[in-house]
VEXTOR-316657 format. One record per residue (C-alpha): z, y, x. Coordinates in steps of 0.02 Angstrom, whole numbers, plus 32768, in hexadecimal, padded with zeros to 4 digits. Layout:
N
ZYX/...
This chain:
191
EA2AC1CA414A/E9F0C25240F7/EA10C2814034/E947C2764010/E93EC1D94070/E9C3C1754013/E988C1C03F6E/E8DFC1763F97/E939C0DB3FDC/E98DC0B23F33/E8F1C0E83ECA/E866C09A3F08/E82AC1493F29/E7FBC1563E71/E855C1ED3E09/E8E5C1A53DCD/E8D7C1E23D23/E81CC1D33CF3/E7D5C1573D8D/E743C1C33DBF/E736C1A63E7F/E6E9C25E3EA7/E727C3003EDF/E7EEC2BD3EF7/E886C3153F19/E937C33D3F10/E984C3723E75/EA4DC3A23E94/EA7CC3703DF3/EAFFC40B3DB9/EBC8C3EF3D9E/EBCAC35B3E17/EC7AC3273E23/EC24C2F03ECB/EBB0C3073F58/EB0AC2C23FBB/EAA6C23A3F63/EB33C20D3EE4/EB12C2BF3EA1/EA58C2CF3E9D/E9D1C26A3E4B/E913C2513E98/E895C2BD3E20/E7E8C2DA3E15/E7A1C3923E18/E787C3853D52/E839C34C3D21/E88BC3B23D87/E81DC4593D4F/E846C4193C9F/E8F3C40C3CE0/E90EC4BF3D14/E8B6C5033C95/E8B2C4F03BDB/E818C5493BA6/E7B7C4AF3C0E/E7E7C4463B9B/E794C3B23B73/E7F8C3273AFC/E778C2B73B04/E794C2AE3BCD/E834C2753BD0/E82EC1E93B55/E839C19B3BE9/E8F4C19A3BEF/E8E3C1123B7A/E8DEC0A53C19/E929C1213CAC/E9DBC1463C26/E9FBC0773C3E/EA05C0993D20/EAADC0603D5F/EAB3C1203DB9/EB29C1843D87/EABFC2223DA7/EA1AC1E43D4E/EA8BC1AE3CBF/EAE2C2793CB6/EA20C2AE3CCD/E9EAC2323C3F/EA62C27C3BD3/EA4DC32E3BF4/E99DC3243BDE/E9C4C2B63B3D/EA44C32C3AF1/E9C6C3CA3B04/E93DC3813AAA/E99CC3313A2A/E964C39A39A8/E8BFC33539C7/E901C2953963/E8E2C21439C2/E953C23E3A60/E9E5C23739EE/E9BDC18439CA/E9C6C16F3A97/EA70C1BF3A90/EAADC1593A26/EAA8C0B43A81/EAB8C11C3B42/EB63C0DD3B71/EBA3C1363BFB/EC71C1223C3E/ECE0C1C73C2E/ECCCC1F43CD1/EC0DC2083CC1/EBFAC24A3C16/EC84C2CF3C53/EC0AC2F93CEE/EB73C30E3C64/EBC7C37C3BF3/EC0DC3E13C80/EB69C44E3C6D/EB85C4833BB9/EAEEC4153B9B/EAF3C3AF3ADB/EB7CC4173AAA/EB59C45B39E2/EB2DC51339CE/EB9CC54B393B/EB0CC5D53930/EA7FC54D3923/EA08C53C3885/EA47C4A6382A/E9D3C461379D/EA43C41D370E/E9FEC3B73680/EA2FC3C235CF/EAB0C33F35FA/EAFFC3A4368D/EAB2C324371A/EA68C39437C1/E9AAC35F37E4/E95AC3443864/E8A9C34838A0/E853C2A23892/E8DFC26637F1/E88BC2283751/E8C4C28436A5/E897C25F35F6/E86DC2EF3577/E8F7C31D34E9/E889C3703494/E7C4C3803447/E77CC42434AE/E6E0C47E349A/E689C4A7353F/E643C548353D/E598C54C3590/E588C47A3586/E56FC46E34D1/E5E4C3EB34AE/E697C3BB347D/E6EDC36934EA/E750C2E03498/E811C2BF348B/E83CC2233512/E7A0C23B3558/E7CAC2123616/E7A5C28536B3/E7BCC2343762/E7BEC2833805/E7F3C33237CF/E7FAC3C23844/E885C44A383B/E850C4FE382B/E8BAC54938B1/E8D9C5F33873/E90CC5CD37C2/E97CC5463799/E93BC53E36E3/E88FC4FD3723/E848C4633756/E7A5C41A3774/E743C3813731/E6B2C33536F7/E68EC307363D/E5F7C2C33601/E5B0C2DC36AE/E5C3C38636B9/E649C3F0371F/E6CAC45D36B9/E771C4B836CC/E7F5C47A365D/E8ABC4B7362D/E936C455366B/E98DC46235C4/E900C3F43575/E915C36035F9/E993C2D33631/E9A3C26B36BA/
């Protein structure tokens, strides 16, 4: 039997990450410790561009792995992971990682690839308290702050949810306040 055949065979030739049913095909999944269908996982066209490369990327697309990461496949589970450690910085996914369980032999496999290892050189966004955030975390003001250009102050606990992280400089974030979108300083926020 052929590799695409029992992929399809123990899919239900649906993508084995997101379940779409169109444009399917093998996906070799990298550092296999083995070979044929053990090592590959059954992909549409769009996970597998995302996949290969980075600049596709969509994070909304794979929230899907909030089903596929719980597959009793070794190979979708080191795919699930992958795919979960590179988009981490997104929030949510590191929720997902949290309760993947995966034995030694497969989360060995997964980090083969360098994949969810930490960049010593990454921008880390520290609040005033020394915590890292991360996009999507909730922080509370320290301190009253006048927005320039908004017109008001912008008081001391004064919750912002959902922040984004400015990428570039690890002194910025980005919230709303008083329904309007600003950059704040990480030294006047905690987690």
């Amino acid at each position: 039997m052929s590799i695409e055949k029992a992929l399809a065979a123990r899919s239900g030739s649906v993508c084995e990450l997101c379940g779409a049913s169109d444009d399917l095909k093998v996906y070799a999944v990298p550092s296999s410790p083995s070979e044929g269908a053990d090592a590959s996982v059954y992909v549409c066209a769009t996970c597998c561009g995302q996949i290969e490369d980075e600049s596709k990327m969509d994070a909304n697309h794979w929230r899907c792995l909030n089903d596929s990461m719980w597959s009793e496949t070794p190979a979708v589970q080191v795919m699930a992971w992958r795919m979960l450690s590179r988009l981490r910085a997104e929030g949510w996914p590191q929720d997902l990682l949290d309760m993947l369980y995966l034995d030694e032999e497969t989360l060995e496999w997964a980090k083969a690839s360098g994949e969810g290892e930490e960049d010593e050189d990454a921008v880390k966004h520290i609040d005033s308290n020394g915590n890292v955030l991360k996009a999507g975390d909730s922080v509370v003001l320290i301190k009253d702050l006048n927005v320039k250009g908004g017109g008001f102050t912008a008081k001391r606990g004064t919750a912002v949810r959902n922040i984004t992280l400015v990428h570039d400089n690890p002194e910025h974030i980005e919230g709303r306040v008083n329904g309007q979108h600003i950059v704040i300083l990480t030294k006047y926020v905690k987690k």
